[in-house]
N, C-alpha and C positions, 0 to 999 in steps of 0.2 A: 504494500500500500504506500501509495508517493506522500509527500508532506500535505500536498494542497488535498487529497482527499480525507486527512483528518481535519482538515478546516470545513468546519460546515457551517450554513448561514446561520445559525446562534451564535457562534464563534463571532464571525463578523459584524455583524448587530453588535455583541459588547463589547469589541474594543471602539465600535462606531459610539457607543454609549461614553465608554470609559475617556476615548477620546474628545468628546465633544464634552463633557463635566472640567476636565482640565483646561481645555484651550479657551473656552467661554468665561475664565475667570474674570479677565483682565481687558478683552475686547472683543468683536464681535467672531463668529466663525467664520472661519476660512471654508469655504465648502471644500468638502474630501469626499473624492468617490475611493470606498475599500473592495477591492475584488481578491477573491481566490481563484488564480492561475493556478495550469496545470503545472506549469514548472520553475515557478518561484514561489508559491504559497501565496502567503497575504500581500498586495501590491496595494499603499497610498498614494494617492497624487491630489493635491491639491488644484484647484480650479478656481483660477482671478479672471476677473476682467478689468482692461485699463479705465480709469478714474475718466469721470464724465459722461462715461456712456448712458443712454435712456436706457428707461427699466426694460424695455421692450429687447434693447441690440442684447442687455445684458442678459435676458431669459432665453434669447435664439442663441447668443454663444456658449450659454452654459450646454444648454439642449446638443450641441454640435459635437463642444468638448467629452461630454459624456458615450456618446454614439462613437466619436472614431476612438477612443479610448475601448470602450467596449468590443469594437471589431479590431481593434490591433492586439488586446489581450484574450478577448475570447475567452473570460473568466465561465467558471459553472456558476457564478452568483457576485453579485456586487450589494452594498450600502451605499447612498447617498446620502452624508449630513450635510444637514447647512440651515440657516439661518434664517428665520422667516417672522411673519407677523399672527397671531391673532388678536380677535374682536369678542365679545358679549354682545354687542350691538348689532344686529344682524340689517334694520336701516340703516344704518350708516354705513354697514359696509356697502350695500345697495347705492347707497347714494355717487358714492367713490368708484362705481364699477366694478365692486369685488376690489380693490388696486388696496387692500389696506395698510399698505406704506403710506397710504395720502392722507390715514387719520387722524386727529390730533390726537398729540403724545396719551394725554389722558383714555384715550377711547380705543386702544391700540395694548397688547404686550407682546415683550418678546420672546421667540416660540424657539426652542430647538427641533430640527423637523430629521427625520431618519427615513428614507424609502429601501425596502430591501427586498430584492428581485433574485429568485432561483429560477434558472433556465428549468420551464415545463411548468413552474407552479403560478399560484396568484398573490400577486406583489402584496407584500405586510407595509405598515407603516406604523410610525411610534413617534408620538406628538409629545416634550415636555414644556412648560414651560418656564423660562427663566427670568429669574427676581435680581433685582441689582439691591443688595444689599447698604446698610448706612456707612461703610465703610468704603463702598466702589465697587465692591469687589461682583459677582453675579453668580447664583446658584442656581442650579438648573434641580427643579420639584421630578417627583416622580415621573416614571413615562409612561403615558399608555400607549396600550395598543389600539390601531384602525385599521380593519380589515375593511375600508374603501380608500385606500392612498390610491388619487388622481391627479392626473397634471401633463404635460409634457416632459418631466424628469425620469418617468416613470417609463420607463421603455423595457418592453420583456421581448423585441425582436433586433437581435446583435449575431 
């Protein structure tokens, strides 16, 4: 049995966990897609885009970066963390177009977002969300699970 077939996506989900409690301390996430390669095991890469872009070029480049990533590793399974919005306000987000980056600070928190995809099954996701503490600093609360993660991130054909 090779390394990357004792990584199974549980495995991948918690260091996606482990690593998104750590790196959220101090600033916001970096998005990281985690895959299990046949022949290097666990593969991290981060995913930026440069400063300025509209939310839009940056949601098509992510979408991009993930897809030729996926077809250059051809993982049996990947994690996508990264950094997102949610609302209690379900008007308001309406009114914003869904876009709840545009809400005000107050009407808005920030989410830690996990999508994770195994070739053949139905993609899991795991929403926590994260508190900035009196000090700076940011803890990320329990995660749950959503067995309906949607989006464009979510891609189960690579």
């Amino acid at each position: 049995m090779t390394e990357a077939e004792l990584i199974t996506i549980q495995h991948l989900i918690e260091v996606g966990m482990i690593g998104a409690q750590t790196a959220c301390k101090h600033e916001d996430l970096i998005p990281v897609l985690l895959m299990n390669t046949e022949s290097d095991g666990i593969q991290a890469i981060g995913i930026t885009t440069p400063p300025g872009v509209s939310l839009e070029q940056e949601k098509i480049h992510m979408e991009a970066a993930i897809r030729m990533l996926l077809q250059k590793y051809n993982p049996s399974a990947y994690v996508h963390v990264v950094e997102g919005w949610g609302t209690s306000f379900e008007a308001a987000a309406e009114r914003v177009n869904g876009v709840i980056r545009d809400l005000p600070p107050d009407d808005r928190y920030d989410m830690a977002i996990i999508t994770a995809v195994e070739k053949g099954n139905t993609p899991v996701g795991y929403l926590a969300v994260i508190d900035t503490l009196r000090d700076g600093t940011r803890k990320i609360r329990k995660w749950d699970q959503s067995d309906s993660i949607a989006g464009r991130y979510v891609i189960t054909d690579w």
